[in-house]
LOZA-44316 format. One record per residue (C-alpha): residue number from 1; residue in one letter; x, y, z. Coordinates in steps of 0.1 Angstrom, whole numbers, padded with zeros to 4 digits. Example, Ala and Ser with C-alpha at 12.3 -4.5 7.8 and 13.67 -1.06 7.14 Angstrom:
BEGIN
num; residuo; x; y; z
1; a; 0123; -0045; 0078
2; s; 0137; -0011; 0071
// end
This chain:
BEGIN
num; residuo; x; y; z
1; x; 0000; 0000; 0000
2; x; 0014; 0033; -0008
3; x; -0001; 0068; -0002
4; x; -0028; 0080; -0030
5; x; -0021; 0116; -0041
6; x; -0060; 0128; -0051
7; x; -0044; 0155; -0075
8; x; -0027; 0127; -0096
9; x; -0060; 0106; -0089
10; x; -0083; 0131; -0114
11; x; -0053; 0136; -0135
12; x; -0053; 0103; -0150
13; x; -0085; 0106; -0161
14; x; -0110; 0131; -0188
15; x; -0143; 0117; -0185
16; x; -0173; 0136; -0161
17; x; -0195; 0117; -0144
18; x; -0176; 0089; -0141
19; x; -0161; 0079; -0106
20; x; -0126; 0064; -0100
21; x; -0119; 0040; -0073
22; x; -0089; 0056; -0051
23; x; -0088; 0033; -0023
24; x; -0109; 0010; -0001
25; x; -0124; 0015; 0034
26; x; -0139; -0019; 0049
27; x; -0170; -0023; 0024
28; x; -0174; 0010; 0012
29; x; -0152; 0026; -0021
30; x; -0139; 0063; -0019
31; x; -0141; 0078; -0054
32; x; -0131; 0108; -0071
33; x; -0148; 0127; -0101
34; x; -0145; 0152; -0121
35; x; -0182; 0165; -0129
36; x; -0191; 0196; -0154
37; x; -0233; 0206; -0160
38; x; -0260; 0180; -0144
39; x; -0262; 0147; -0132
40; x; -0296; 0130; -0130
41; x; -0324; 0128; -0101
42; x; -0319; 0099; -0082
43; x; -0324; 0081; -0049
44; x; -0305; 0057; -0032
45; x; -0329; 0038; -0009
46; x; -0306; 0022; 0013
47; x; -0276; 0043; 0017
48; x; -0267; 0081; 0024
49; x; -0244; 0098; -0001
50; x; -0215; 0114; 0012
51; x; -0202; 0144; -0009
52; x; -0161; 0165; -0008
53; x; -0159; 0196; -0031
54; x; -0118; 0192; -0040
55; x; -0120; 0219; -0059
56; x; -0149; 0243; -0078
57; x; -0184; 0242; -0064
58; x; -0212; 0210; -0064
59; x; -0251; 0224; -0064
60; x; -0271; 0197; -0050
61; x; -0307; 0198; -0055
62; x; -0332; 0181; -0029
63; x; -0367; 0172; -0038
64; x; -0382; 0168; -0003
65; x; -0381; 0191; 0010
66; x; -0370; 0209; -0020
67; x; -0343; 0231; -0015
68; x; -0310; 0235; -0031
69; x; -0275; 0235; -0013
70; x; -0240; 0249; -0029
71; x; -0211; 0233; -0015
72; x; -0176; 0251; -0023
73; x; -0141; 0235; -0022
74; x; -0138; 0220; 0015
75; x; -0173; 0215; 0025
76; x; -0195; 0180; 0028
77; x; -0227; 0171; 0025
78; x; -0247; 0139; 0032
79; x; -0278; 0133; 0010
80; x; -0292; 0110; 0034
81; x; -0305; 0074; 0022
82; x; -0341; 0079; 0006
83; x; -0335; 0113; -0006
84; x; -0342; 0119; -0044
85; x; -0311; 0145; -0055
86; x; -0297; 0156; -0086
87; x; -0263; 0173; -0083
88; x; -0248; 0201; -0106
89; x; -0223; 0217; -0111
90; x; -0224; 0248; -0138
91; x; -0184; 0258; -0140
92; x; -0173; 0221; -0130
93; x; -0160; 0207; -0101
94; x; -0136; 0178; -0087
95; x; -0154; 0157; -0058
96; x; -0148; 0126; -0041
97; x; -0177; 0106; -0028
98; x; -0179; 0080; -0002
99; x; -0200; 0052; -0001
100; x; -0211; 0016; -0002
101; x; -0188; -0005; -0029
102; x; -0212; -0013; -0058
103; x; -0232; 0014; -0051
104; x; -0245; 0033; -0087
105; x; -0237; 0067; -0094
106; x; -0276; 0068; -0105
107; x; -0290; 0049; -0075
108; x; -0319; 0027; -0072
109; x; -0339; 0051; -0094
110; x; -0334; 0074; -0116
111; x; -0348; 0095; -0143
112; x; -0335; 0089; -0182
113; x; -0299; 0086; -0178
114; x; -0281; 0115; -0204
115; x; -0253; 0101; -0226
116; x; -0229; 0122; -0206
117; x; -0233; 0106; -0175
118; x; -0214; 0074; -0166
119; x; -0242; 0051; -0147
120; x; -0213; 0026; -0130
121; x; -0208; 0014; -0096
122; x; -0172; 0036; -0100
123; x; -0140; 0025; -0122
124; x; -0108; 0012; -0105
125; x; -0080; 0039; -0105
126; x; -0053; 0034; -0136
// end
């Protein structure tokens, strides 16, 4: 095992939308991504969704109750299990995300999934 530098994590990759496997924590993956426009509502029944801004700003919109909340570079948020979301991100953003391995970046349901967005359970780093 050797240290994982996060800045050399997202630049080894292009795509948005489209998580990368840094490391390992018990059963749950930590993942990166680089994410540019929106994502698509969805709700994860049985988990909570834990959210880093690295760098830029993450918009994550709430249905109930519906509110909106901006997240700049340093803060977390936790979409809690149940919750249909749909997060954004207008000028682009690096994030990692924390959460239960094989977990889909488009939950349990979802609207129509865009082209641009990667529905996966994350990609191993490399």
């Amino acid at each position: 095992m050797n240290p994982i530098s996060l800045d050399e994590a997202l630049a080894s990759f292009d795509a948005l939308w489209s998580p990368r496997i840094v490391t390992r924590v018990n059963d749950y993956d930590v993942r990166v991504a680089k994410v540019r426009g929106e994502h698509v509502w969805h709700v994860h029944d049985d988990t909570d969704e834990f959210f880093l801004v690295l760098d830029g700003e993450l918009h994550i919109a709430l249905r109930e109750p519906e509110r909106s909340v901006l997240l700049a570079k340093g803060e977390v948020f936790t979409v809690p299990r149940g919750t249909f979301h749909k997060p954004s991100a207008p000028h682009g953003a690096h994030i990692l995300m924390f959460e239960p391995g094989g977990t889909l970046t488009v939950g349990d349901r979802h609207d129509e999934v865009p082209t641009h967005v990667d529905a996966t359970a994350g990609h191993e780093l490399g």
